[in-house]
Kinemage of the C-alpha trace (Angstrom):
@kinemage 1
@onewidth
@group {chain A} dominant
@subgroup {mainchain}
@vectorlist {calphas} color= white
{ca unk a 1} P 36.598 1.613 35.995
{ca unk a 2} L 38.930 -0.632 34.637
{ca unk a 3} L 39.802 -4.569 35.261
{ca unk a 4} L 36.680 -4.417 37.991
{ca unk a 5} L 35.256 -8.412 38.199
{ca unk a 6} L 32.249 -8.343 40.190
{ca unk a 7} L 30.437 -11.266 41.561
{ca unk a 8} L 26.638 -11.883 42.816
{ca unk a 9} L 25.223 -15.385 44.486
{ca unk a 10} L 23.262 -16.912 42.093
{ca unk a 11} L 22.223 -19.775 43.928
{ca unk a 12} L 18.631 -21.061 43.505
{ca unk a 13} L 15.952 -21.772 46.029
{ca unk a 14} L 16.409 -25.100 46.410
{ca unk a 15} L 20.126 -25.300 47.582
{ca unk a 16} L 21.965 -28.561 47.002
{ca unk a 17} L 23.760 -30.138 49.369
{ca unk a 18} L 23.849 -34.183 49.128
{ca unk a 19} L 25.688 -36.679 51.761
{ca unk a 20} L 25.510 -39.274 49.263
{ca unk a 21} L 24.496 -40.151 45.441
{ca unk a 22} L 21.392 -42.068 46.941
{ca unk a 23} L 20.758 -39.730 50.633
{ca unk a 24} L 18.695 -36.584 50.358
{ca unk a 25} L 18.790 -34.261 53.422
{ca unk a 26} L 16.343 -31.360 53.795
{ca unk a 27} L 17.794 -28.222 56.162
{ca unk a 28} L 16.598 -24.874 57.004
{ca unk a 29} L 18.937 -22.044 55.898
{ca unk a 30} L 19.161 -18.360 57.795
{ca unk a 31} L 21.503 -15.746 56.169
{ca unk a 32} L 23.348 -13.873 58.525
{ca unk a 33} L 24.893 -10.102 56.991
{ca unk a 34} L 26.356 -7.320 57.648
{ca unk a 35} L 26.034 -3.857 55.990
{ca unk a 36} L 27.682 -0.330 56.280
{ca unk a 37} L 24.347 1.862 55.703
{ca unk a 38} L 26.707 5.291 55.222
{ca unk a 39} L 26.252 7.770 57.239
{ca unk a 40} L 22.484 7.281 58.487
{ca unk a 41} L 21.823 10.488 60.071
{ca unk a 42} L 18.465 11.790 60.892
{ca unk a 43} L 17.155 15.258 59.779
{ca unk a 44} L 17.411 16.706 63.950
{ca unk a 45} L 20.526 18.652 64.904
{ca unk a 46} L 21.668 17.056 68.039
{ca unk a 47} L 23.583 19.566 70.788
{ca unk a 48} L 25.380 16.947 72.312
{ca unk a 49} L 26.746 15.280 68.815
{ca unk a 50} L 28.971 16.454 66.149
{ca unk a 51} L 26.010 16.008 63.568
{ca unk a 52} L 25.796 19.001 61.156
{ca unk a 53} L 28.994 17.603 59.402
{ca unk a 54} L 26.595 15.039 57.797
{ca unk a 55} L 25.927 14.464 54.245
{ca unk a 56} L 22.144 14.735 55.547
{ca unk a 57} L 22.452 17.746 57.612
{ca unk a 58} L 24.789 19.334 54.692
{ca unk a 59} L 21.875 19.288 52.466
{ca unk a 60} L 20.218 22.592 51.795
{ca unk a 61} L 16.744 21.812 51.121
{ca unk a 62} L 14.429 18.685 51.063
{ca unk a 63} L 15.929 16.672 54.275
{ca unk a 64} L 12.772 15.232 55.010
{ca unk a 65} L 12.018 13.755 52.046
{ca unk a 66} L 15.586 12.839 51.257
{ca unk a 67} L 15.584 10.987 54.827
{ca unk a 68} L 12.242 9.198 53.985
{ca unk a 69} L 14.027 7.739 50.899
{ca unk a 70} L 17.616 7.104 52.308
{ca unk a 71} L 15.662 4.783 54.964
{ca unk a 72} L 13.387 3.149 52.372
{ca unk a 73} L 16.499 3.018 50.283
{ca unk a 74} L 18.319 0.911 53.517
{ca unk a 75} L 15.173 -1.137 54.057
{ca unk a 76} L 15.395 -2.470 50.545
{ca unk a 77} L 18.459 -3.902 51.046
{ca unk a 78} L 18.037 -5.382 54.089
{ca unk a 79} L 15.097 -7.128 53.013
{ca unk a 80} L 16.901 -8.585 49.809
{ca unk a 81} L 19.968 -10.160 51.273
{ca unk a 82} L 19.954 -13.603 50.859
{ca unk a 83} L 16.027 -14.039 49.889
{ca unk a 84} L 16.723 -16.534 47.110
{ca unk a 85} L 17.894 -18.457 49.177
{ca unk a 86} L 16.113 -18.537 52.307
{ca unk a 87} L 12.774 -16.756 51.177
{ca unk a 88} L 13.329 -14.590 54.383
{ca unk a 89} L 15.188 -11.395 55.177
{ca unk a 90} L 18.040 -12.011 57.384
{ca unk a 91} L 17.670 -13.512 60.780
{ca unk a 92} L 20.583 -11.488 61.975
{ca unk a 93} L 22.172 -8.249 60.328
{ca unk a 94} L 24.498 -6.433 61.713
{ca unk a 95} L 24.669 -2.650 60.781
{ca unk a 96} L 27.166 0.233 61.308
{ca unk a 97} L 27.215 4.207 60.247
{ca unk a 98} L 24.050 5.090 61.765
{ca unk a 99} L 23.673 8.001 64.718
{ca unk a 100} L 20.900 6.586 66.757
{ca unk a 101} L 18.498 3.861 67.857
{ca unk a 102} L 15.823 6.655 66.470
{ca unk a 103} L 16.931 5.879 62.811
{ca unk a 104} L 17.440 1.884 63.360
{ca unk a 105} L 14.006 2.215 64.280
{ca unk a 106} L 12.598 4.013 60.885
{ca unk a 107} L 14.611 1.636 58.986
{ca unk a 108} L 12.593 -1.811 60.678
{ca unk a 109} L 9.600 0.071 60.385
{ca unk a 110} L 9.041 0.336 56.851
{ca unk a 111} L 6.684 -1.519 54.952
{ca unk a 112} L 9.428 -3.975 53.783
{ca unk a 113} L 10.692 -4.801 57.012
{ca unk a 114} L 8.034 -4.147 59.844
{ca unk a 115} L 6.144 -7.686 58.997
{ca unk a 116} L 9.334 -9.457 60.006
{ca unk a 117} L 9.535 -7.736 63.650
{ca unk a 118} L 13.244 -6.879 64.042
{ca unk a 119} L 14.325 -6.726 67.487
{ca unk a 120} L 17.316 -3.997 67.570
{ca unk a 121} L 20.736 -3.953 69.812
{ca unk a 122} L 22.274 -0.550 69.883
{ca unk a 123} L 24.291 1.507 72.406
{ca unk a 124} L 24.986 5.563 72.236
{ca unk a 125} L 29.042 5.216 71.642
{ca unk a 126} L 32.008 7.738 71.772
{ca unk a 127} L 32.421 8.019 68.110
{ca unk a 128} L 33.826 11.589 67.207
{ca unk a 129} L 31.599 11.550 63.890
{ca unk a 130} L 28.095 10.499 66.586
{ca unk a 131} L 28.194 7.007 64.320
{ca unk a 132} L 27.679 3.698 65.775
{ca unk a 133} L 26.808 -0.050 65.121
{ca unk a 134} L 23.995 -2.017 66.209
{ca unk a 135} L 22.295 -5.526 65.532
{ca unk a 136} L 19.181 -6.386 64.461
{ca unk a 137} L 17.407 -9.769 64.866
{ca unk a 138} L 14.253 -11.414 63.961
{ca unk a 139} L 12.505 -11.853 66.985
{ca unk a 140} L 10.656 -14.841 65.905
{ca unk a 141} L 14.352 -16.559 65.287
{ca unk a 142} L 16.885 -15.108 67.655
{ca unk a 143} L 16.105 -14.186 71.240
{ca unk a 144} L 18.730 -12.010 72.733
{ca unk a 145} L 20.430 -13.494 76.278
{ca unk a 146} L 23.210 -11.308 77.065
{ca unk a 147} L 24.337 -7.473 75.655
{ca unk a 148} L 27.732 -5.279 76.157
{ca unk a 149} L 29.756 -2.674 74.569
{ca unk a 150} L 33.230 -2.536 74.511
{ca unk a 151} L 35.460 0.814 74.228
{ca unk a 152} L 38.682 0.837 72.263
{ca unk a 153} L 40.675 3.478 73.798
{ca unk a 154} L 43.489 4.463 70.848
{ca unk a 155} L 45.352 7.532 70.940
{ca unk a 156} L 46.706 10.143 68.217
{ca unk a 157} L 50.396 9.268 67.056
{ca unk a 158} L 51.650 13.457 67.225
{ca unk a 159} L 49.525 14.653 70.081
{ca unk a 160} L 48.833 11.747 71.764
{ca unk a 161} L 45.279 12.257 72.982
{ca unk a 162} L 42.457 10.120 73.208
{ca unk a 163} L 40.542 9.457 69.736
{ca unk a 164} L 36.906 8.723 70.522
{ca unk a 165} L 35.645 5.744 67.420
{ca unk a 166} L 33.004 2.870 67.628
{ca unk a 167} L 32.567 0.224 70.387
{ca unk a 168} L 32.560 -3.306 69.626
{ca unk a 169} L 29.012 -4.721 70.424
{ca unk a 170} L 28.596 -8.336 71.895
{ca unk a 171} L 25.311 -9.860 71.736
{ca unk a 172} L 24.613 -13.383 73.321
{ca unk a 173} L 21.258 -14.672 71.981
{ca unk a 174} L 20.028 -17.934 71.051
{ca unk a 175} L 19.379 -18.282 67.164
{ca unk a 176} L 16.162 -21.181 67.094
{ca unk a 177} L 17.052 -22.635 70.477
{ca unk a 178} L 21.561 -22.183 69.954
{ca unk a 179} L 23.797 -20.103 72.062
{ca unk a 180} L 26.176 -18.132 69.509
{ca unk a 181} L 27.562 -14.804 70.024
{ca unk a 182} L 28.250 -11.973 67.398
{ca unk a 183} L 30.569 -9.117 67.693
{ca unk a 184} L 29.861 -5.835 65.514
{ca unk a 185} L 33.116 -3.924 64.600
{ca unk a 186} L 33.441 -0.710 62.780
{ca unk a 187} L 36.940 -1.017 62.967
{ca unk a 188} L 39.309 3.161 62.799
{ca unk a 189} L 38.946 4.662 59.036
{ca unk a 190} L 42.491 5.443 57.096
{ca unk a 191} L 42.333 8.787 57.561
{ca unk a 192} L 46.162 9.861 57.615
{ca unk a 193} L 47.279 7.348 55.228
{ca unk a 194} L 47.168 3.401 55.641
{ca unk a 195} L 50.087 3.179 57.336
{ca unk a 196} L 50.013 5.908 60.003
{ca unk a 197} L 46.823 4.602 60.700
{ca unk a 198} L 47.260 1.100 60.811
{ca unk a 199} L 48.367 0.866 64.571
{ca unk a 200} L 44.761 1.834 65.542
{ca unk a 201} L 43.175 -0.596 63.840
{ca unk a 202} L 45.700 -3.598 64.833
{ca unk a 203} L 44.376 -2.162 68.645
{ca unk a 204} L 41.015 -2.954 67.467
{ca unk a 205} L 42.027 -6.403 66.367
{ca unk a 206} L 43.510 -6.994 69.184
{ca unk a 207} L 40.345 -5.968 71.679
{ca unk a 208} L 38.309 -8.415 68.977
{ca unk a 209} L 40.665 -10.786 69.750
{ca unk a 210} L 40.159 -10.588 73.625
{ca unk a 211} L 36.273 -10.665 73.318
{ca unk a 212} L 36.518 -13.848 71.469
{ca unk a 213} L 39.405 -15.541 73.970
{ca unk a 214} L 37.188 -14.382 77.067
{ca unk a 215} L 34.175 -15.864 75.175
{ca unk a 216} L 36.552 -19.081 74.409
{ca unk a 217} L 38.096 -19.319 78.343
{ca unk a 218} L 34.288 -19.864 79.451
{ca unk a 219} L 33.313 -22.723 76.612
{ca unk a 220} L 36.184 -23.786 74.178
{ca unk a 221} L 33.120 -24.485 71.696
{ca unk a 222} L 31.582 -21.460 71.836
{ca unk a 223} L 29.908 -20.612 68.595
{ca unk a 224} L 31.347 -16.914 67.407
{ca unk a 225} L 30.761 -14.645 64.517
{ca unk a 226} L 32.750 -11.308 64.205
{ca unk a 227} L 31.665 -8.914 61.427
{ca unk a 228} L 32.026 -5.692 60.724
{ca unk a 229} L 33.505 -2.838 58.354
{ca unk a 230} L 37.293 -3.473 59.160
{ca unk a 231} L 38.603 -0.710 57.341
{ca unk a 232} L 41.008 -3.366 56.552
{ca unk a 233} L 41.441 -5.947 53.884
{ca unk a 234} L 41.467 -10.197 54.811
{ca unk a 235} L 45.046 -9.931 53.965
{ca unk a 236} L 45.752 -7.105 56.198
{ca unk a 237} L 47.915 -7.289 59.461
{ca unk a 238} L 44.881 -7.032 61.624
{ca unk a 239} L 43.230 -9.833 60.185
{ca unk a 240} L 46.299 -11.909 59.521
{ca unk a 241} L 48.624 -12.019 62.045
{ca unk a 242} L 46.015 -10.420 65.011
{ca unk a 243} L 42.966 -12.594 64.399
{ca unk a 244} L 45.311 -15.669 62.753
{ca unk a 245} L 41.973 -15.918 60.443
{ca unk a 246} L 42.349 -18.670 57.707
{ca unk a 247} L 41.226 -19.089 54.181
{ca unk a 248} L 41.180 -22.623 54.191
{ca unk a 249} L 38.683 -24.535 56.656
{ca unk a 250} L 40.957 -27.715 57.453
{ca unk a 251} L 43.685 -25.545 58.882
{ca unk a 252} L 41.500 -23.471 61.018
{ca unk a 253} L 42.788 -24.328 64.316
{ca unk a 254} L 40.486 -25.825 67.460
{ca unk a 255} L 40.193 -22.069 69.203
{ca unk a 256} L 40.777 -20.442 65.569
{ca unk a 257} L 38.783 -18.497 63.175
{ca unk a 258} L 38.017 -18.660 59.475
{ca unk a 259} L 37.420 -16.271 57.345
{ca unk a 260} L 35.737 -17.035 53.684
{ca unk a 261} L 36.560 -13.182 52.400
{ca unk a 262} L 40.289 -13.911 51.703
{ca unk a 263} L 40.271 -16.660 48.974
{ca unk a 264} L 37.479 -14.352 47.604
{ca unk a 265} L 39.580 -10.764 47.989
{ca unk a 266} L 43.100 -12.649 46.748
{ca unk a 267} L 42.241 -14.944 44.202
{ca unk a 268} L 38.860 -13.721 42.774
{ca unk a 269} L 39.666 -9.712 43.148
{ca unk a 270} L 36.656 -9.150 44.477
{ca unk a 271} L 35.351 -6.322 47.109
{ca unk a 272} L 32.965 -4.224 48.839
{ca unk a 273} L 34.038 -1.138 48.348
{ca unk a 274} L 35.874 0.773 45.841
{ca unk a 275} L 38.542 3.904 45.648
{ca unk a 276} L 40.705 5.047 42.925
{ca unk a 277} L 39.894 2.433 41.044
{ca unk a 278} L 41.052 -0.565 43.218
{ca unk a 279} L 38.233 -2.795 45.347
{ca unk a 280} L 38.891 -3.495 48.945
{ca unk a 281} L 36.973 -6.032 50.789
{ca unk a 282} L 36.905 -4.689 54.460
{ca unk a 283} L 33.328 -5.788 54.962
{ca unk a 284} L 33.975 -9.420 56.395
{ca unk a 285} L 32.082 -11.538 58.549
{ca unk a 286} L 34.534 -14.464 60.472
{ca unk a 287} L 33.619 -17.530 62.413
{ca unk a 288} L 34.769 -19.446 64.870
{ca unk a 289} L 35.637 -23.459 64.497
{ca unk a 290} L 32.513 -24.864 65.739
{ca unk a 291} L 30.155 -23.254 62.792
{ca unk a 292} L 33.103 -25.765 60.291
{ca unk a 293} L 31.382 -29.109 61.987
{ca unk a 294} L 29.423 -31.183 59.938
{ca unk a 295} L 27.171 -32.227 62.377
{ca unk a 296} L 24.184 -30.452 61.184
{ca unk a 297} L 21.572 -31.078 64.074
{ca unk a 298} L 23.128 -27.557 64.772
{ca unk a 299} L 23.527 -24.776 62.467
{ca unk a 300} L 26.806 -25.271 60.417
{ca unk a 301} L 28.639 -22.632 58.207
{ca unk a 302} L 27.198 -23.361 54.458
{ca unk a 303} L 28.589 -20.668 51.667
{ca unk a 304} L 29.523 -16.571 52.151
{ca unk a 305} L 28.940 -14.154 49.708
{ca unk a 306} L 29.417 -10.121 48.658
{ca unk a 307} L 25.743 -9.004 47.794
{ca unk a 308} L 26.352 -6.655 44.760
{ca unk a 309} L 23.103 -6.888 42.916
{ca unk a 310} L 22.818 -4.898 40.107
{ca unk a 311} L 20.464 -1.721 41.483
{ca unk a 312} L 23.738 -1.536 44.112
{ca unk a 313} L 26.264 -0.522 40.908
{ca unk a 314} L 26.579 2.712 39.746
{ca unk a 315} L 25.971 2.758 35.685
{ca unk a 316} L 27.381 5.360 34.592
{ca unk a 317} L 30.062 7.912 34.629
{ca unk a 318} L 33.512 8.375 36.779
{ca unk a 319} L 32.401 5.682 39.063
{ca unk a 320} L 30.966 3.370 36.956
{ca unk a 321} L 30.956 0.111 38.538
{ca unk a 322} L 31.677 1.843 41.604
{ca unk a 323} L 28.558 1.061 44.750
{ca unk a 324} L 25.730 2.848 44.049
{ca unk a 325} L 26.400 5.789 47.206
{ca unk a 326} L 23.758 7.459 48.772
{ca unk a 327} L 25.944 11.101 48.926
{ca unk a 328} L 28.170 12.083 46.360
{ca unk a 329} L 28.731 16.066 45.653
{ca unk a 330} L 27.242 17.495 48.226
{ca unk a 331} L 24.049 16.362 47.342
{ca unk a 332} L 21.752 12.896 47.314
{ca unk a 333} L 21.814 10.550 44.414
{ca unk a 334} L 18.711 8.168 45.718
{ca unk a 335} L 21.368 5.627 45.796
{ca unk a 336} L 22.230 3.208 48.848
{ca unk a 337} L 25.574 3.227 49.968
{ca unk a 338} L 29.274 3.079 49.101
{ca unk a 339} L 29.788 -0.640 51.034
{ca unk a 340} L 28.366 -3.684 49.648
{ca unk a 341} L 27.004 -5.916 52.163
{ca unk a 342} L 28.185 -9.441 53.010
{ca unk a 343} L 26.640 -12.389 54.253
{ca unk a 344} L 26.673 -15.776 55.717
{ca unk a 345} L 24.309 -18.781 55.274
{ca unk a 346} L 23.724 -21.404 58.427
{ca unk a 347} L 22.170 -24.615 57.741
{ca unk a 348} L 20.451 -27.294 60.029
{ca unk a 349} L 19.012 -30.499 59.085
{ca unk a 350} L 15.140 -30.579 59.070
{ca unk a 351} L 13.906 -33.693 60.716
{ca unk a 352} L 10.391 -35.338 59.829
{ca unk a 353} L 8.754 -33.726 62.629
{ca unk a 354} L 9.965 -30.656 62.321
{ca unk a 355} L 7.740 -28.655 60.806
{ca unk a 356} L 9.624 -25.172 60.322
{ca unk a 357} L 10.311 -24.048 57.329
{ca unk a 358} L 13.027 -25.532 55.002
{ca unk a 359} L 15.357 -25.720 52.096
{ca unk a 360} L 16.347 -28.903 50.147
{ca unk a 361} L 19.688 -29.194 49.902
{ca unk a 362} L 22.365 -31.943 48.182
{ca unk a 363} L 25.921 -31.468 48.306
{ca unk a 364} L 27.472 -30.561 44.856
C-alpha cells in the first residue's frame, strides 16, 4: 500500500501541561473512544434477525472457538486505548457493529475487562443487517442519568421505501460528579456509490444536529460529545456544512462544535480505515464548546488521537498496512477489525485534597 503515513500517540505517562515556566498543575486524565468492533455477531441464529449473512454465521466450522477469540480479540483493544496515558481503560467507549446486548456482555466480561466493571447502554434497533451501537462506562467513573434512542427514518432513492439502519443513542450520565451527554452514531454505509448515498447520511447529520440543538435549547453550556463511524470523512458535507464542525478551536462558535479529526485527515493524511488504497477517517469523535474552556476545575478537552498500534496493522500481503480485520475471505484471520479506534483525553485539575488518582501535566 503505497504513500500510507500512519500515526500512533506516543505520549508518556506523565503528560505535560504547564500554566507557567515556574507553576506545576497536577490533573486526572480519562480517555474517552470510540471503536467499530466489525460485525460482532454471536454464534445463535436469531429468527427474528437477518443474522446468517454474518461473517460469523458464514463460517463452516469452529464458531465457537472463533467467537471466544473475536471477543477476547475486542477486549484487548478496549483495554489498551489510551493506557499510557491514563493507566486505565477508557471511562467511556462507545461501540458500534455488534447484534446484541448478549455479545456487549462477553466482551466486558473477559479477564481484561471484567475488573473494571463496565456498565453497558444498548437498545435492540431497526438495522436491516441486526447491527447496533451501544456505550459502555466505568461504573466507578460515570453514572448514567438519562437514556434514549433515536430512529432515522431515510428512504430508498428508486423505490422509495423505508431503509431500516442504526439509531442514534443519547446517554446523559455524570462523568466523576459532571453532566455531559454523548451521542453514538453509526451513520448509512456507501453502498450504491458515495454520491447516491450521500443524501442518507446528510439526514443523519441533520437528526445529530437536532439532538445536540434540543440538548443546547435546555442549557446553552451543555457539555456534548458526538462519536461514531460516520461513514463520512471530516471534510464531508455532513460534517461540514450539517454539523458546521471546525478544525480550529478559536473559531468554534458559542453553540458550535469542534472536531480535532479534520486537521488530522487534511493535512496529516491520516485515517481509520482503508479501501483501494486511500485512508478515510470516518471514525470521529466531536465536542461541543464548553469541553474548549480552560477552566479546568471541570474536565476540559486535552489532545485526540487515531489508536493504530502496531498488532492493529496488517504485515503483510495485498493489504499491507491495511487494519488488521477480523474477516477477510470467507474465513477468520484472528485479527480485530477493519476500523481503527479513536479517542479523546479530558483533563481536570487535581487539588491537594483530592486524593483520586492523577497525571502530572505541564503545558508544552
Amino acid at each position: 500500500m503505497k504513500n500510507f503515513k500512519f500515526w500512533a500517540a506516543a505520549f508518556c505517562l506523565t503528560v505535560v501541561f504547564s500554566v507557567n515556566a515556574q507553576e506545576k498543575k497536577k490533573f486526572k486524565v480519562h480517555t474517552v473512544a470510540f471503536y467499530n468492533l466489525e460485525n460482532l455477531f454471536d454464534t445463535i441464529n436469531d429468527p427474528t434477525k437477518y443474522d446468517e449473512a454474518s461473517p460469523m454465521m458464514e463460517l463452516k466450522a469452529d464458531r465457537s472457538e472463533v467467537y471466544k477469540k473475536k471477543v477476547h480479540n475486542m477486549a484487548r483493544v478496549i483495554a489498551d486505548v489510551g493506557s499510557d496515558v491514563t493507566n486505565n481503560t477508557p471511562a467511556l467507549i462507545g461501540i458500534c457493529e455488534v447484534e446484541n446486548i448478549n455479545v456487549i456482555e462477553d466482551v466486558v466480561n473477559d479477564p481484561l475487562l471484567l475488573g473494571k466493571d463496565y456498565g453497558i447502554v444498548h437498545f435492540d434497533g431497526p438495522d436491516n443487517r441486526s447491527i447496533d451501537v451501544g456505550l459502555l462506562y466505568q461504573k466507578s467513573l460515570f453514572q448514567v442519568v438519562s437514556k434514549s434512542t433515536h430512529t432515522l427514518k431515510i428512504y430508498d432513492d428508486k423505490t422509495r421505501k423505508r431503509v431500516n439502519t442504526r439509531d442514534q443513542l443519547l446517554v446523559t450520565g455524570k462523568l466523576e460528579g459532571e453532566t455531559m451527554h454523548i451521542i453514538v452514531n453509526h451513520w448509512p454505509s456507501r453502498s450504491g456509490g458515495e454520491a447516491r448515498s450521500r443524501p442518507k447520511r446528510v439526514a443523519a447529520a441533520k437528526l445529530n444536529k437536532s439532538i445536540i440543538d434540543s440538548l443546547q435549547s435546555i442549557d446553552p453550556y451543555a457539555k456534548i460529545i458526538t462519536m461514531g463511524d460516520l461513514n463520512d470523512d471530516p471534510t464531508n458535507s455532513s460534517v461540514k456544512d450539517v454539523l458546521k464542525a471546525e478544525s480550529d478551536k478559536n473559531k468554534v462558535d458559542f453553540k458550535g462544535i469542534y472536531n480535532p479529526y479534520i486537521d488530522m485527515f487534511k493535512k496529516e493524511g491520516l485515517g481509520t480505515t482503508a479501501y483501494r488504497d486511500a485512508w478515510s477517517l470516518f471514525d470521529q469523535i466531536m465536542i461541543t464548546k464548553p469541553f474548549l474552556d480552560k477552566d479546568y476545575s471541570n474536565f476540559t478537552y486535552y489532545k485526540a488521537g487515531i489508536f493504530n498500534k502496531y498488532y492493529l496493522v496488517n504485515k503483510k500481503g495485498r493489504y499491507k498496512g491495511y487494519p488488521l480485520r477480523s474477516f477477510a475471505d470467507g474465513g477468520f484471520t484472528n485479527g480485530f477489525s477493519d476500523h481503527f479506534p479513536v479517542y479523546i483525553y479530558l483533563v481536570k485539575e487535581v487539588k491537594d485534597t483530592d486524593t483520586t488518582s492523577e497525571t502530572e501535566v505541564k503545558k508544552n
